[in-house]
Backbone and ligand atoms as CSV (ligand in chain L), in Angstrom:
chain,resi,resn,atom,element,x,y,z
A,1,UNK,N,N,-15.061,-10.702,1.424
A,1,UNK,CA,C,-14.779,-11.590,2.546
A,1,UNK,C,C,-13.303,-11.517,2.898
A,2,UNK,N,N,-13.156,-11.480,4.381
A,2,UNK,CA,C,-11.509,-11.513,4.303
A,2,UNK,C,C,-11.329,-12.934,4.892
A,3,UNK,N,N,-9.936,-12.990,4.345
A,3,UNK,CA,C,-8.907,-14.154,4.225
A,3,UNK,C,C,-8.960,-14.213,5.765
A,4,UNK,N,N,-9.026,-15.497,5.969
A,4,UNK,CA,C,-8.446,-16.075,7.615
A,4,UNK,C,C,-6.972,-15.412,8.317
A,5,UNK,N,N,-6.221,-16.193,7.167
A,5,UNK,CA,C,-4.542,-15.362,7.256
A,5,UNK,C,C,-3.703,-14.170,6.962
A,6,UNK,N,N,-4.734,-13.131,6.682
A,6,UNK,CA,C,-4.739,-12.089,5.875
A,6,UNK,C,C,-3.469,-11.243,7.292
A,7,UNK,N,N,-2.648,-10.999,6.554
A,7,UNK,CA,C,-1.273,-11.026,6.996
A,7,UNK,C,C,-1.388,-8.807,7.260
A,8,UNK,N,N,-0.351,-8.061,8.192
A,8,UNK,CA,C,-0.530,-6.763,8.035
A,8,UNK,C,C,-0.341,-6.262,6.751
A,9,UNK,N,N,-0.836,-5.533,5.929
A,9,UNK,CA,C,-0.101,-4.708,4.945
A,9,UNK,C,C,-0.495,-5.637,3.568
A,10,UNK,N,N,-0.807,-6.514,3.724
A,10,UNK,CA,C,-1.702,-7.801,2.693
A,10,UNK,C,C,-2.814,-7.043,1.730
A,11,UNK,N,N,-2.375,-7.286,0.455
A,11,UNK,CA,C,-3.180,-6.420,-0.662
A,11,UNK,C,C,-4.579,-7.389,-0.744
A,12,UNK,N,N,-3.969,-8.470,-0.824
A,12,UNK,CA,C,-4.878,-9.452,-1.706
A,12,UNK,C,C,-5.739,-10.199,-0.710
A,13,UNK,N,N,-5.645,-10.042,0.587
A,13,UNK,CA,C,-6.640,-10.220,2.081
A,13,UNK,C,C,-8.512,-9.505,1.329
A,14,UNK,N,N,-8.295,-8.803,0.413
A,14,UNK,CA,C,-10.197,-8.175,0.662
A,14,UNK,C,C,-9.426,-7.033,-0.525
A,15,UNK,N,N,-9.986,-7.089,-1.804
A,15,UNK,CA,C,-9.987,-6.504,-2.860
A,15,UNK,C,C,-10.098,-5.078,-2.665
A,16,UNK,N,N,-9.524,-4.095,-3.078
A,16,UNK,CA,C,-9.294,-2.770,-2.831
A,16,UNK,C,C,-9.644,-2.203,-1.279
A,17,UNK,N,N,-9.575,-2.845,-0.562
A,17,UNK,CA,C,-9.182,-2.584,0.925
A,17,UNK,C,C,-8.312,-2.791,1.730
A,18,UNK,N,N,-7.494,-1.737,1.644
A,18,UNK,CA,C,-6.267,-1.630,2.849
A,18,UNK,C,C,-5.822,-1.961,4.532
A,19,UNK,N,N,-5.059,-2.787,4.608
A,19,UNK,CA,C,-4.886,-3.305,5.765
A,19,UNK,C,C,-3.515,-2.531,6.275
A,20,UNK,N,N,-3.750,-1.748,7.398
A,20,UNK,CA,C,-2.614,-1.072,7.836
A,20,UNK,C,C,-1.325,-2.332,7.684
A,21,UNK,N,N,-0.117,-1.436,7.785
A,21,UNK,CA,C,1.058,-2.316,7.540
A,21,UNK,C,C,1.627,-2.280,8.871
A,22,UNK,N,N,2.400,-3.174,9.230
A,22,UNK,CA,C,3.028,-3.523,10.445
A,22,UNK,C,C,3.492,-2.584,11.117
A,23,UNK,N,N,3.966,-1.200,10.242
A,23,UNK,CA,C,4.509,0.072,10.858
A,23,UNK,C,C,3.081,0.973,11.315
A,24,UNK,N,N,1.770,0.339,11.010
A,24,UNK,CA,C,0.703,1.177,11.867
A,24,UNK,C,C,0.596,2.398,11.061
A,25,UNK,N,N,1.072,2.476,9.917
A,25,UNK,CA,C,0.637,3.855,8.711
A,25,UNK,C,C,-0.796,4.040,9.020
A,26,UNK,N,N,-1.153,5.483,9.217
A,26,UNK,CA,C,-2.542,5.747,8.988
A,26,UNK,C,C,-2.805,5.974,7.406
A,27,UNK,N,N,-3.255,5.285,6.820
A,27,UNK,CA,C,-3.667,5.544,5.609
A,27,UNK,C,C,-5.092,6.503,5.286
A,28,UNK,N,N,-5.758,6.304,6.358
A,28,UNK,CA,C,-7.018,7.402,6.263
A,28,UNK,C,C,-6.717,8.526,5.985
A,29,UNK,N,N,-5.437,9.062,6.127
A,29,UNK,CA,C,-5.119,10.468,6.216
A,29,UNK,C,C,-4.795,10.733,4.741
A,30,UNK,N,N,-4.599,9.738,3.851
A,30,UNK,CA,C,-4.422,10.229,2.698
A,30,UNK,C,C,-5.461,11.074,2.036
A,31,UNK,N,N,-5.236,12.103,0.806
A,31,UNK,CA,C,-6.107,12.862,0.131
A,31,UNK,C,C,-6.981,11.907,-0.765
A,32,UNK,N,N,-8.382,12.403,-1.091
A,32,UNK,CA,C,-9.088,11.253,-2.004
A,32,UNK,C,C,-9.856,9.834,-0.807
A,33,UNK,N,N,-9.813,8.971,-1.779
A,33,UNK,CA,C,-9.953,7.470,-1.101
A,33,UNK,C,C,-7.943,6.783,-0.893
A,34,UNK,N,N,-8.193,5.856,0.095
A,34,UNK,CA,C,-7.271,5.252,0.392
A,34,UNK,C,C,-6.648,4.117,-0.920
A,35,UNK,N,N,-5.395,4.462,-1.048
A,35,UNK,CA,C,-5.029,3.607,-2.422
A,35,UNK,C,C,-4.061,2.847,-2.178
A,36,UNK,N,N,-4.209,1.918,-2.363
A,36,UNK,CA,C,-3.403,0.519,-1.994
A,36,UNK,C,C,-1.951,1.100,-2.424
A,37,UNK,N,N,-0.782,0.096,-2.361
A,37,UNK,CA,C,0.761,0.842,-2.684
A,37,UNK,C,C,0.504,-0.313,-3.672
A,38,UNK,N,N,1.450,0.392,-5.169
A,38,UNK,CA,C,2.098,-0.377,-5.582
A,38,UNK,C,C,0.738,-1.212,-6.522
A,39,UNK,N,N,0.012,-0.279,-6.967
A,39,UNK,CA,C,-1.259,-0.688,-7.710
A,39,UNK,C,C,-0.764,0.231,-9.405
A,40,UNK,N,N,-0.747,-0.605,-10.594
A,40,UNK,CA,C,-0.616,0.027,-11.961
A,40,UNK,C,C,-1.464,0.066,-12.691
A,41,UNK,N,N,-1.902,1.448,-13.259
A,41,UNK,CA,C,-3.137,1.508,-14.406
A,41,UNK,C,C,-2.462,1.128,-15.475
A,42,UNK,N,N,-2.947,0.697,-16.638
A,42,UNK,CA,C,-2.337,-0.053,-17.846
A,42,UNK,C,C,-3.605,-0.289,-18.990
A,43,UNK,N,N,-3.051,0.266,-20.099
A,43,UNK,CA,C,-4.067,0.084,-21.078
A,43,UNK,C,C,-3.716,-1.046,-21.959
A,44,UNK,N,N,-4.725,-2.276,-21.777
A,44,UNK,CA,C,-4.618,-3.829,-22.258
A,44,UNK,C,C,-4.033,-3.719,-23.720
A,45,UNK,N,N,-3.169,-4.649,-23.848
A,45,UNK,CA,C,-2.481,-4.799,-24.870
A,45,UNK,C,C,-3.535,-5.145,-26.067
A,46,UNK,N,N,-4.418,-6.015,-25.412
A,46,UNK,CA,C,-5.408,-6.377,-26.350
A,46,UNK,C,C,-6.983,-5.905,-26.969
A,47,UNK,N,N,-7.635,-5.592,-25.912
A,47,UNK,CA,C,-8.668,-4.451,-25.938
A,47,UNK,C,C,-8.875,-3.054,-25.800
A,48,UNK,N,N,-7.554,-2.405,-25.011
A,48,UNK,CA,C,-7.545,-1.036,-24.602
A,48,UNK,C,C,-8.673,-0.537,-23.728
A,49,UNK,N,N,-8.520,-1.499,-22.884
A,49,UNK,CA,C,-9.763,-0.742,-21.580
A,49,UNK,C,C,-8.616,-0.841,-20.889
A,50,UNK,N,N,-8.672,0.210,-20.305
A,50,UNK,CA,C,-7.914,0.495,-19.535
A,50,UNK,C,C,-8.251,-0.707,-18.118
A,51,UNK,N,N,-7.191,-0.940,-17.108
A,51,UNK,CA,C,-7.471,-2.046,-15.744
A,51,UNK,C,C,-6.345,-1.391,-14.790
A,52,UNK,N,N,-6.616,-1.828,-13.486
A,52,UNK,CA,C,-5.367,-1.514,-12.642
A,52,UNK,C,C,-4.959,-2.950,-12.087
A,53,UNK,N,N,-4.037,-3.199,-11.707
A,53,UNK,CA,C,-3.435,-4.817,-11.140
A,53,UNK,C,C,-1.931,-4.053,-10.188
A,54,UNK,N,N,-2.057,-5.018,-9.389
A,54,UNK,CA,C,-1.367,-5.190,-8.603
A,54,UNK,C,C,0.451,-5.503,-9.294
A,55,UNK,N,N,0.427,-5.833,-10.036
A,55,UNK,CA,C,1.193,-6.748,-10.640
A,55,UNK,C,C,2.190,-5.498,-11.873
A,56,UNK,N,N,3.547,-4.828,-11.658
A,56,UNK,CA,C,3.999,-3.618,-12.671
A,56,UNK,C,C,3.795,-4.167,-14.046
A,57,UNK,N,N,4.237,-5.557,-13.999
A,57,UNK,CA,C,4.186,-5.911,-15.601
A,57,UNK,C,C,3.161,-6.678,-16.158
A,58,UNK,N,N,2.171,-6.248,-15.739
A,58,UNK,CA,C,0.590,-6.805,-16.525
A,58,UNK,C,C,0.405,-6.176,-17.896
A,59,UNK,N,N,0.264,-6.686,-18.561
A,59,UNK,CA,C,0.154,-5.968,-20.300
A,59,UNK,C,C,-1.431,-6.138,-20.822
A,60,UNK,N,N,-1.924,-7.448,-19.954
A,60,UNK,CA,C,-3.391,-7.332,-20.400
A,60,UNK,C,C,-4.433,-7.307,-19.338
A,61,UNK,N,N,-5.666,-7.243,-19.437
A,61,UNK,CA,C,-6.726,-7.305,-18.606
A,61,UNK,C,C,-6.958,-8.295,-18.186
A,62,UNK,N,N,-6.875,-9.523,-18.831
A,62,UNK,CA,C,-7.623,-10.588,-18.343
A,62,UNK,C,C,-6.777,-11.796,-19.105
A,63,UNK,N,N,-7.254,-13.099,-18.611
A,63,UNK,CA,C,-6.741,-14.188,-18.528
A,63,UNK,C,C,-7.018,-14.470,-20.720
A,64,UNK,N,N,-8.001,-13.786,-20.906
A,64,UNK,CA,C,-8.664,-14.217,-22.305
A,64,UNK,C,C,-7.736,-13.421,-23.299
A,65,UNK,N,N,-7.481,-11.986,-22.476
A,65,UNK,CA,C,-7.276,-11.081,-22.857
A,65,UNK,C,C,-5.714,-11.784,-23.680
A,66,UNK,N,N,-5.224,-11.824,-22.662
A,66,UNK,CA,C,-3.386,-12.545,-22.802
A,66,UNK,C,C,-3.309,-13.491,-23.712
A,67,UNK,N,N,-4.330,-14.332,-24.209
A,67,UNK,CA,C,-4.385,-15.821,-24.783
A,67,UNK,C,C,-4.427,-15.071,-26.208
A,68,UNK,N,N,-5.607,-14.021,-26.380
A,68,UNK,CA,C,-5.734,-13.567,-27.520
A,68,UNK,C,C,-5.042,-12.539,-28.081
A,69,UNK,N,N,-3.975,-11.461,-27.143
A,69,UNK,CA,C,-2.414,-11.088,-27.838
A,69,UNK,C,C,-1.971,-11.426,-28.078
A,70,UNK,N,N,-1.782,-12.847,-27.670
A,70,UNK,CA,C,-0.784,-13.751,-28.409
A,70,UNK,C,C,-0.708,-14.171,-29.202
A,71,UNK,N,N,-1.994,-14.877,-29.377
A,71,UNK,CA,C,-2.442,-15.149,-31.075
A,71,UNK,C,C,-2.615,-14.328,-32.181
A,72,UNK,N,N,-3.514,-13.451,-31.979
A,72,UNK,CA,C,-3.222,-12.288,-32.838
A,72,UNK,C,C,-1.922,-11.638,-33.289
A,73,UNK,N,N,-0.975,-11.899,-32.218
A,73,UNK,CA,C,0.239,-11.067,-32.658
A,73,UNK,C,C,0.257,-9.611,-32.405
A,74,UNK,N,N,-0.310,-9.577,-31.515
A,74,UNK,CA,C,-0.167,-7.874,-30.976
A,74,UNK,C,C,0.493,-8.022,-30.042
A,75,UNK,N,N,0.845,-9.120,-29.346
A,75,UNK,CA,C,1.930,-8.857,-28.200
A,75,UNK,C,C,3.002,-8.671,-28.852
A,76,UNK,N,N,3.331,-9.096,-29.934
A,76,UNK,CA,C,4.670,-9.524,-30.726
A,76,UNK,C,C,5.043,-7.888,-31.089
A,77,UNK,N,N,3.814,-7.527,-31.642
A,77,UNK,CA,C,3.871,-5.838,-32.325
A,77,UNK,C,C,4.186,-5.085,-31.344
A,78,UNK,N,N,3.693,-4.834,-30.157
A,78,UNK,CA,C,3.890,-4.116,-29.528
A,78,UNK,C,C,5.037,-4.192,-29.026
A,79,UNK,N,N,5.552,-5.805,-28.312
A,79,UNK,CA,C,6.816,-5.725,-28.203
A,79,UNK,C,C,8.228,-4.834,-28.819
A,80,UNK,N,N,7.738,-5.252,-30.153
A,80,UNK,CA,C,8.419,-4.669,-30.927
A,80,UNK,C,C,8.392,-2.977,-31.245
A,81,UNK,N,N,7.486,-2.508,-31.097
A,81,UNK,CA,C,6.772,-1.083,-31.023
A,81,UNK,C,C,7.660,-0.353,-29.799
A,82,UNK,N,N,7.367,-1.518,-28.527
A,82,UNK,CA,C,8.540,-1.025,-27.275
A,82,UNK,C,C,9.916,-0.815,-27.169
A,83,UNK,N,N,10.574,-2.020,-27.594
A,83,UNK,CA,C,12.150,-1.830,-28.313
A,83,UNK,C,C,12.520,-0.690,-28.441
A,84,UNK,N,N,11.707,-0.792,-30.051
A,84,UNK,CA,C,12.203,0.882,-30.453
A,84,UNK,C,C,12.069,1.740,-29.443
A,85,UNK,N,N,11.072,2.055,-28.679
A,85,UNK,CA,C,10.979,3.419,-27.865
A,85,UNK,C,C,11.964,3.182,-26.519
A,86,UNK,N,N,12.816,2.083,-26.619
A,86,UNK,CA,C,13.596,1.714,-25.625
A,86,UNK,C,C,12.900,1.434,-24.075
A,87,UNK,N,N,11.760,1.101,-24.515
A,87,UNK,CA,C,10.690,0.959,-23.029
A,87,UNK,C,C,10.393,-0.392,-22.628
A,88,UNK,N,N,10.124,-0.776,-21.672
A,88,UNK,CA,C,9.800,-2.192,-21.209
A,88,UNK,C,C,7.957,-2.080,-21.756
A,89,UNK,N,N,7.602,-2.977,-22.526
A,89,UNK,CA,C,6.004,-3.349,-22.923
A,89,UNK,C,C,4.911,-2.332,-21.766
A,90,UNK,N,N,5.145,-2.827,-20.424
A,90,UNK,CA,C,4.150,-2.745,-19.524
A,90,UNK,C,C,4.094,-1.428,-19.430
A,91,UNK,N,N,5.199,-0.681,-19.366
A,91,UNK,CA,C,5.352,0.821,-19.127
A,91,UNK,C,C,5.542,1.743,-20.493
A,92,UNK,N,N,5.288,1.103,-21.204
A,92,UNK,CA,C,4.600,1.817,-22.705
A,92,UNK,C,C,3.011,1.674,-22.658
A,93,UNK,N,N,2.281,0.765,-21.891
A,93,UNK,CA,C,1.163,0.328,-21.968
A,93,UNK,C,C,0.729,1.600,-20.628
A,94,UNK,N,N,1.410,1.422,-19.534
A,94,UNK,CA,C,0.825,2.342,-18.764
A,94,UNK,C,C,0.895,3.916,-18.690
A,95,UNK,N,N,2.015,4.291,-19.905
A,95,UNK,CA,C,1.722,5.432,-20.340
A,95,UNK,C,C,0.860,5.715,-21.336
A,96,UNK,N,N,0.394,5.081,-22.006
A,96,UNK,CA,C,-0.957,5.041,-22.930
A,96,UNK,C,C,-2.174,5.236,-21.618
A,97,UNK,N,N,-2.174,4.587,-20.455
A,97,UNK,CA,C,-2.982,5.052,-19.419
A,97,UNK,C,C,-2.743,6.565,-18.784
A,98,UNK,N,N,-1.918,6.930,-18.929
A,98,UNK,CA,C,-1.441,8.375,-18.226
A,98,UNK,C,C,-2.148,8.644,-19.274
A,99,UNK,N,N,-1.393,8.530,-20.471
A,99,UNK,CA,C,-2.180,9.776,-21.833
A,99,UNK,C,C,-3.543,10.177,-22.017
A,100,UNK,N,N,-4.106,8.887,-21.538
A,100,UNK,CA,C,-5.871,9.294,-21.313
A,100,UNK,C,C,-6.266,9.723,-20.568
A,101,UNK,N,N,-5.677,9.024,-19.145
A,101,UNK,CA,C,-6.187,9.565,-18.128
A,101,UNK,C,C,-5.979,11.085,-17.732
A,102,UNK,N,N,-4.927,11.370,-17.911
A,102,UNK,CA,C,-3.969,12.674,-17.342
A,102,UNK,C,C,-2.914,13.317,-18.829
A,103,UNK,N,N,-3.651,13.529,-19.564
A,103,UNK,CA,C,-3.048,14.549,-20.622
A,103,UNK,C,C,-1.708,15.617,-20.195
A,104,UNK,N,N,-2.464,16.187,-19.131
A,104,UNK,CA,C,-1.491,17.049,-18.882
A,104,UNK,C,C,0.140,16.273,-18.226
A,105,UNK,N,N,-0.426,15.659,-17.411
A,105,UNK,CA,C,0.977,14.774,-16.715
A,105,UNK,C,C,1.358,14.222,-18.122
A,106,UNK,N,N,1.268,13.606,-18.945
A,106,UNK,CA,C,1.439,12.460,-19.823
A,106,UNK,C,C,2.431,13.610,-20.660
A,107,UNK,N,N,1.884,14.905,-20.921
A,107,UNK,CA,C,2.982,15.953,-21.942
A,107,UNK,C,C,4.219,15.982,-21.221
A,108,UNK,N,N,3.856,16.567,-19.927
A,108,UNK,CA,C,5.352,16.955,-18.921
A,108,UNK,C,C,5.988,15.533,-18.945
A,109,UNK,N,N,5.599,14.646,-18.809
A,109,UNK,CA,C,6.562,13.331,-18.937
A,109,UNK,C,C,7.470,13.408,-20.689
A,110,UNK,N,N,6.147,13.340,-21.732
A,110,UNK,CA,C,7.205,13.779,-23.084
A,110,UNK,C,C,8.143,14.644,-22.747
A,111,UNK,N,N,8.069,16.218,-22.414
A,111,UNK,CA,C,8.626,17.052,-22.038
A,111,UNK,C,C,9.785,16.748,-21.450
A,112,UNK,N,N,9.593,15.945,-20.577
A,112,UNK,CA,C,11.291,15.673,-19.560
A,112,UNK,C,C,10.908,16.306,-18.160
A,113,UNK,N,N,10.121,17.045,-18.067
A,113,UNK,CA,C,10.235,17.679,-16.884
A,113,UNK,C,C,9.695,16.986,-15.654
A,114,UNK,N,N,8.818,15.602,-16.335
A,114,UNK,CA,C,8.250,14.722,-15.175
A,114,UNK,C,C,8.876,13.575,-15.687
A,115,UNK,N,N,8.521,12.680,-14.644
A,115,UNK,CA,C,9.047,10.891,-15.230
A,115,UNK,C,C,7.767,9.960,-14.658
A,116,UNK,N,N,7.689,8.706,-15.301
A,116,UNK,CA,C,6.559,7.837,-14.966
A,116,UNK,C,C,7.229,7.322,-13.621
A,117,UNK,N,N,7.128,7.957,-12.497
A,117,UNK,CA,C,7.594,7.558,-10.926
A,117,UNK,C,C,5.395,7.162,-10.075
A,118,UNK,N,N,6.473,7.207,-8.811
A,118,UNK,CA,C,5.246,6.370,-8.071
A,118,UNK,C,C,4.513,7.409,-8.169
A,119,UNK,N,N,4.948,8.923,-8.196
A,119,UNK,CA,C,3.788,10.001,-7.777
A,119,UNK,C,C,3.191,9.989,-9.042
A,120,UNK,N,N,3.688,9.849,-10.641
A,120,UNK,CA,C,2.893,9.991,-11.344
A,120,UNK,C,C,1.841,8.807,-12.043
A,121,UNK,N,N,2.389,8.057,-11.000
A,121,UNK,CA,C,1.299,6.570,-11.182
A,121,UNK,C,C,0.374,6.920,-10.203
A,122,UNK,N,N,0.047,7.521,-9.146
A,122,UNK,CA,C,-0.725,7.378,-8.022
A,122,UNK,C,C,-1.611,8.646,-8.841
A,123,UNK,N,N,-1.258,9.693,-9.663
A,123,UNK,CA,C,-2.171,10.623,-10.157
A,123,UNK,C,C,-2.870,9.849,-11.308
A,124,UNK,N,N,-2.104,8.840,-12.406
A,124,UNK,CA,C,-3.033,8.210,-12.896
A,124,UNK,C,C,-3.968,7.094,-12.079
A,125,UNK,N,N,-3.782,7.009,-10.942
A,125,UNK,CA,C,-4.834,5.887,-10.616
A,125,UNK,C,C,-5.789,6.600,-10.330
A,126,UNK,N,N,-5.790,7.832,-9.048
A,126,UNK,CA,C,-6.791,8.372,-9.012
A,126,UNK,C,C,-7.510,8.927,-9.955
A,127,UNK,N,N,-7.308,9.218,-11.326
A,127,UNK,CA,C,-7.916,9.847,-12.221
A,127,UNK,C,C,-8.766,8.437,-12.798
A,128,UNK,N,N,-8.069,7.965,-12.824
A,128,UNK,CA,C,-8.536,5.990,-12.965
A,128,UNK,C,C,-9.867,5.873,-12.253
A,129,UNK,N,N,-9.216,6.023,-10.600
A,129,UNK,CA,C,-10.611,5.593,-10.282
A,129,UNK,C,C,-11.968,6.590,-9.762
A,130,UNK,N,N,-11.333,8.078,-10.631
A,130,UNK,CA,C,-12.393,8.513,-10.376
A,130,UNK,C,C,-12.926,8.666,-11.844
A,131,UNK,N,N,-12.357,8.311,-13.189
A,131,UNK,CA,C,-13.511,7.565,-14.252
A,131,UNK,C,C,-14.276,6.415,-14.607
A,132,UNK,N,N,-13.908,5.230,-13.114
A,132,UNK,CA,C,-14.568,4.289,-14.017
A,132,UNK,C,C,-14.612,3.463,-12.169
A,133,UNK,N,N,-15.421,4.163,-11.512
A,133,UNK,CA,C,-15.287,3.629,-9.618
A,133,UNK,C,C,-15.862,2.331,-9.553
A,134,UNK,N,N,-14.941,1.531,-9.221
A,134,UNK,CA,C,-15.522,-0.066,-8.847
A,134,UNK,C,C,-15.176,-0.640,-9.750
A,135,UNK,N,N,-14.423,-0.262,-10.925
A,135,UNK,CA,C,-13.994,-1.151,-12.056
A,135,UNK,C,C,-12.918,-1.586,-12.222
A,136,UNK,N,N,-12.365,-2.571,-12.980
A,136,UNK,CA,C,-11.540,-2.634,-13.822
A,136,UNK,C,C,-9.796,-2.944,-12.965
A,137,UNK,N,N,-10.456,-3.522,-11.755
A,137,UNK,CA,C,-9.456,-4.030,-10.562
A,137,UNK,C,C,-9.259,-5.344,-11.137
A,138,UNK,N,N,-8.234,-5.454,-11.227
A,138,UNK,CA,C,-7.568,-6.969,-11.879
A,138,UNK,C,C,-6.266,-7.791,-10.891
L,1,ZN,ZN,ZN,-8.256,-6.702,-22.371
């Protein structure tokens, strides 16, 4: 259903459907299906299913998900797991999504020769959503 006020360029107007942005982008023209901007795959801190959200620093899947890293103490671990690798949590979490999704991208990033940028987030989404279509939108 869309939002009454659903504004140009509005993510959250109608769940994985794109609303041209005020500059009139044709987005149809993209390769694949049309992919929202600014969407992150991320493997849950707490279950490891992989989810995509809107949101760069989402660490878990779900509302249950978050309650129960916390308690457990795996947010704490991982935190700490991140430190060391000098990484922010979310983007240690969403390279654990590259690594599954996209092996090959995920080495060239070890390597140096790539970096976790928008192009190599937009190759893990599509690989995203062409393993698991209709899912795991958060
Ligand atoms: Zn989860």
């Amino acid at each position: 259903m869309l939002a009454k006020h659903a504004a140009p360029g509005d993510m959250h107007a109608e769940r994985g459907r794109f609303i041209p942005d005020a500059n009139g982008r044709d987005r149809s023209r993209l390769p694949d299906k049309v992919l929202p901007r600014a969407r992150y795959v991320c493997c849950c801190a707490n279950c490891d299913r992989l989810f995509e959200s809107s949101r760069r620093d989402r660490v878990t899947c779900s509302g249950a998900c978050r309650v129960s890293a916390h308690r457990n103490g795996l947010l704490k671990a991982l935190r700490e797991l991140a430190n060391t690798l000098d990484l922010p949590l979310h983007e240690l979490l969403q390279m654990q999504a590259t690594s599954q999704l996209c092996p090959q991208l995920f080495e060239q990033i070890g390597e140096g020769t790539r970096e976790l940028d928008d192009l190599a987030r937009q190759e893990t989404r599509r690989a995203f959503a062409k393993s698991v279509p209709a899912n795991g939108t958060a």
